[in-house]
C-alpha positions in Angstrom: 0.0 0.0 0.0 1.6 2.8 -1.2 1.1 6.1 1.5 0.8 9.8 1.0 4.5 10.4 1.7 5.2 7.7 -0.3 3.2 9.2 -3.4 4.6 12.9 -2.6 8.0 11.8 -3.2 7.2 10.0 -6.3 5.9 12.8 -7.9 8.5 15.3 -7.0 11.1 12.5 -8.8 9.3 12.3 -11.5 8.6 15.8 -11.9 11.9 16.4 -11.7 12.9 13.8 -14.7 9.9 15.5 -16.5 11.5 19.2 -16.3 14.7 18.0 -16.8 13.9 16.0 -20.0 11.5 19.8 -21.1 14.5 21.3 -20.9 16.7 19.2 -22.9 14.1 19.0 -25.7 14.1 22.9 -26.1 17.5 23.8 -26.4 18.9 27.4 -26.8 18.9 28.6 -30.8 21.0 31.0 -32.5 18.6 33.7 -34.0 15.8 36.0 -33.1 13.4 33.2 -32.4 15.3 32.8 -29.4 12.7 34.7 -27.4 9.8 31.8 -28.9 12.2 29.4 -26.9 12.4 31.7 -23.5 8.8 31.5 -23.3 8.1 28.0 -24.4 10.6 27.3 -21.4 9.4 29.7 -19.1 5.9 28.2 -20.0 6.6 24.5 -19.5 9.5 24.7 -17.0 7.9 27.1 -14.5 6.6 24.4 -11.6 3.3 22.5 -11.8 2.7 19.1 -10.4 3.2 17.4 -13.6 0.7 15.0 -12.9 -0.2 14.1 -16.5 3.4 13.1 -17.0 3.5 11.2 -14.2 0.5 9.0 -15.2 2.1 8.5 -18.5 5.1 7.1 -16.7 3.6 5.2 -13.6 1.1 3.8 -16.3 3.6 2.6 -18.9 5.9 1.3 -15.6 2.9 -0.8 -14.7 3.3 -2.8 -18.1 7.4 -2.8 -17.1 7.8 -0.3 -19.2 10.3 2.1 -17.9 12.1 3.3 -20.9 13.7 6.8 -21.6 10.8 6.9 -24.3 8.4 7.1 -21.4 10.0 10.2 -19.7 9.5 11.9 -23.6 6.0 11.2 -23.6 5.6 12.6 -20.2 7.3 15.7 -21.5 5.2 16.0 -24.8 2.1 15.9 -23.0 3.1 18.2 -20.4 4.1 20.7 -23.6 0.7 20.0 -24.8 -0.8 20.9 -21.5 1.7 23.8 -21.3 0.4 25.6 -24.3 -3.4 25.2 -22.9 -2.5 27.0 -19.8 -0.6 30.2 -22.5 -3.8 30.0 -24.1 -6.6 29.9 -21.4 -4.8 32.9 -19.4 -5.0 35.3 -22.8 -7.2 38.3 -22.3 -9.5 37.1 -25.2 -9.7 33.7 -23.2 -9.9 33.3 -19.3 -7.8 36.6 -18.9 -5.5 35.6 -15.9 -2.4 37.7 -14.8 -0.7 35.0 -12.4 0.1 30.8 -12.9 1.7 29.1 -10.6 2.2 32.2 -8.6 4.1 33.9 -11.6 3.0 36.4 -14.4 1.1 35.0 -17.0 3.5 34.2 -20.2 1.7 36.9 -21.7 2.6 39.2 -18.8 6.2 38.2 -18.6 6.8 38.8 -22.5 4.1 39.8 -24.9 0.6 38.7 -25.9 1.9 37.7 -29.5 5.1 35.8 -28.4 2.9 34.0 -25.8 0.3 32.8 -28.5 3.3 31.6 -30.6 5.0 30.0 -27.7 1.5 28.0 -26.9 1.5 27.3 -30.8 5.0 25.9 -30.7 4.9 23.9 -27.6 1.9 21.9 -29.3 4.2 21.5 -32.0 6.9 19.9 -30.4 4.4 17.6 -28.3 3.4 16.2 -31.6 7.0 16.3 -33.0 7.9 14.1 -29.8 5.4 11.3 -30.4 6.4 10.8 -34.4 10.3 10.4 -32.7 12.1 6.9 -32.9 13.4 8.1 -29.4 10.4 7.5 -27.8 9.8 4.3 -29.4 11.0 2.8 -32.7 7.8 1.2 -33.7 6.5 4.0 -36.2 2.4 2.1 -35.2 3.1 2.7 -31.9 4.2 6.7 -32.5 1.2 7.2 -34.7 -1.4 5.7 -32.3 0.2 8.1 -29.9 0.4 11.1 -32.2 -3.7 10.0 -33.1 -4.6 9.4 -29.4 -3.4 12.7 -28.4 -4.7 14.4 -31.6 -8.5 13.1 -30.2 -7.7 14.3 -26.6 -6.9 17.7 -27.5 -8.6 18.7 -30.3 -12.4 20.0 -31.0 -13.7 16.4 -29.6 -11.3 17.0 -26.9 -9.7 20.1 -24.6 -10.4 23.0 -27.3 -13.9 21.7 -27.7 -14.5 21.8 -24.5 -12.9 25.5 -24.3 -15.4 26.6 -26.4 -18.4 25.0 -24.3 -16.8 26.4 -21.2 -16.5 30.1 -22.6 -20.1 29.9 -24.5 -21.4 28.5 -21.0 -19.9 31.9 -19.1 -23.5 33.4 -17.5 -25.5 30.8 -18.1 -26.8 27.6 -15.9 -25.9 25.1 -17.7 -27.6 21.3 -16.4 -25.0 19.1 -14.5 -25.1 16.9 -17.8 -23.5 19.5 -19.6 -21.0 20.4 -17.2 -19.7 17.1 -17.1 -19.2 16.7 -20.5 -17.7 20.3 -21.0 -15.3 19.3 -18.3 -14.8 15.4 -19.5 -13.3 17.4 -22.6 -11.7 20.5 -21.1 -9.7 18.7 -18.4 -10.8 15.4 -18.3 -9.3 14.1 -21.7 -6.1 15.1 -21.6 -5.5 13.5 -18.2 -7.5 10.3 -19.9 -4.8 10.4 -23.1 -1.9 10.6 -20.6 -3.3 7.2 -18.8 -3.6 5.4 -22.2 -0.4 6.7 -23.9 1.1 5.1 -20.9 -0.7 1.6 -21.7 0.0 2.3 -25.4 4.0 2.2 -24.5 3.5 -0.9 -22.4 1.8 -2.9 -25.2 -1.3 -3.3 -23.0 -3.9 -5.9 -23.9 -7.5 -4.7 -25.3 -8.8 -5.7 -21.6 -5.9 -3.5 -19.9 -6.3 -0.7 -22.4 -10.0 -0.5 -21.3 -9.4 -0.5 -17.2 -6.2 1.7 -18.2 -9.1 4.4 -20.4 -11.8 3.5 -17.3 -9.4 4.9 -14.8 -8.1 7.7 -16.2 -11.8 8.9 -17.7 -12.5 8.6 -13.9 -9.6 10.7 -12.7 -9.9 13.2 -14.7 -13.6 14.4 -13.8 -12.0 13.7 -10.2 -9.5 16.7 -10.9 -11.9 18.8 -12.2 -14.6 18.7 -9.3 -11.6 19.1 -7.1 -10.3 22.0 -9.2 -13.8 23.3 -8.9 -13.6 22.8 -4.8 -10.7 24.1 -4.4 -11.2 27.8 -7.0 -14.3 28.6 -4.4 -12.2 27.5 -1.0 -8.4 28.1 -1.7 -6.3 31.1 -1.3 -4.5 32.5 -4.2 -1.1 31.5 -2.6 -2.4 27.9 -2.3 -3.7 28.1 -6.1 -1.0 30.0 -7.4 -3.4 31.7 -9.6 -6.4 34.3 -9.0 -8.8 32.8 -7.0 -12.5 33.1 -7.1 -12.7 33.2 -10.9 -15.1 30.7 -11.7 -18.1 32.6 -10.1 -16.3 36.0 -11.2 -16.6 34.8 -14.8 -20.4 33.5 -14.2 -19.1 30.4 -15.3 -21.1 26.9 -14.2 -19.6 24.3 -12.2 -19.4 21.5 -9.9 -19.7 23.5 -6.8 -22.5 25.7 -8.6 -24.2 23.0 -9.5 -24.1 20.9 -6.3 -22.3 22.8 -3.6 -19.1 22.9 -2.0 -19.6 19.8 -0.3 -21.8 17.9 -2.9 -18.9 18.6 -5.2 -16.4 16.8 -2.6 -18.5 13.9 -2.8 -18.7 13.6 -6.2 -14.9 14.1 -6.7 -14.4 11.5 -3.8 -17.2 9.4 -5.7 -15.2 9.2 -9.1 -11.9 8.7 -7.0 -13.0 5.3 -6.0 -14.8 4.8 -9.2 -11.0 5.2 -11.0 -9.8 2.9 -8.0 -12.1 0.1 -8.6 -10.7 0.2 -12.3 -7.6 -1.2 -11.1 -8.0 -4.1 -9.5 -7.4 -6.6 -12.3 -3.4 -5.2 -11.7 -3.1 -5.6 -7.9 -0.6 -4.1 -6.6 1.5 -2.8 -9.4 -1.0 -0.2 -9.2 -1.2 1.1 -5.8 0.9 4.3 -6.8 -2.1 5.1 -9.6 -4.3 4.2 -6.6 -2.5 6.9 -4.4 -2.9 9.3 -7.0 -6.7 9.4 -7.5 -7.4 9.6 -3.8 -4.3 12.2 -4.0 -6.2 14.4 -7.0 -9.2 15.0 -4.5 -7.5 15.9 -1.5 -4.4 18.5 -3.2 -4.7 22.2 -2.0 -3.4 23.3 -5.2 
């Protein structure tokens, strides 16, 4: 049984591995586009809990794979994730001064070198995927390259984007909300699960507890996110808090209050747990890390 120290230093190895292999993977250039490549590494290289690149990992680890390809996954989908964030704080988007308790890359360069840093960085995620380094099967790269294509495209997080901003002042009906959120948050965090099993040539049966899980996780996050944006401080979030109802927006806690919403996201947490149990425990560290996505203060 894996505990909560246990899974805290997990994570901060991995996140660790995960910045270090960013960094390597956007190396300095000699021209003027060197300022594209400040930003995409002050974007992606500026703290963050890195959990979607450690699911990838602990996923693909639970099907013994623990190759260096692994730790490049991580980092593309942490790009990929990277360029949401440069995106959603834009003025024309959620319009957010501070992440992770810094300026906004828009605020720390310019609002036209941040779009092209968010542009670049999903770039590069792709770029990553198609690589022999992270596995020299080319069907295996281009069922990554696809899977994350679906996750974060208009089925996926920029679908979901647009629900979310064309939701802002209106009550939207708790089946919307979850599927706004399912794509917003909740399939990006699902791709990072299955790119994991897609490295560690799981079986159609694991692939499907593997999808089960990580579906489950990530509406987990996003209730918790939803928790802790009414609740936290903005020293806690790292970000302004209090948005959410600011921007009239509808969510878990609108919907079902403050403590309905813990339920829920305590709800799906054992939901993503029960997904597991055909692995034992190989998986107690993905275990951890749902019951870990519902209690965070951050």
């Amino acid at each position: 049984m894996k505990t909560s120290q246990d899974l805290t230093a997990s994570l901060k190895r991995a996140a660790a591995e995960i910045e270090a292999t960013i960094a390597s993977l956007l190396p300095d250039v000699a021209g003027e586009e060197q300022i594209l490549i400040d930003a995409m590494r002050y974007a992606s290289l500026n703290g963050g809990k890195r959990l979607r690149g450690y699911l990838a990992t602990e996923v693909a680890s639970l099907f013994r794979n623990e190759s260096r390809g692994a730790w490049r996954v991580a980092a593309s989908v942490e790009m990929l994730h990277a360029y949401s964030l440069v995106h959603d704080d834009l003025p024309s988007m959620d319009d957010d001064d501070l992440r992770r308790g810094q300026p906004a890359t828009h605020r720390k360069f310019d609002e036209a070198i941040a779009i092209l840093a968010g542009d670049a960085l999903q770039t590069k995620a792709f770029e990553i995927l198609a690589s022999a380094d992270t596995h020299p099967d080319p069907a295996i790269q281009v069922r990554l390259v696809a899977a994350l294509a679906a996750a974060s495209g208009a089925a996926g997080m920029v679908g979901g984007q647009v629900v979310d901003i064309r939701g802002e002042g209106r009550n939207l009906p708790i089946e919307q909300v979850r599927r706004l959120h399912a794509m917003k948050t909740g399939a990006l965090i699902r791709y990072a699960a299955v790119s994991g099993a897609i490295l560690g040539g799981a079986d159609a049966r694991e692939r499907a507890m593997i999808d089960a899980y990580g579906r489950d996780l990530g509406t987990a996050f996003q209730v918790a996110d939803d928790v802790l944006d009414s609740t936290a401080t903005e020293e806690e979030l790292g970000k302004t808090a209090g948005k959410d109802a600011a921007s009239g927006k509808s969510t878990y806690v609108a919907l079902l209050g403050i403590e309905g919403a813990k339920a829920e996201a305590a709800r799906l947490a054992e939901s993503a747990v029960a997904s597991l149990s055909i692995f034992g425990e190989r998986a107690d560290a993905l275990r951890a890390l749902a019951r870990y996505v519902v209690e965070r203060r951050n």
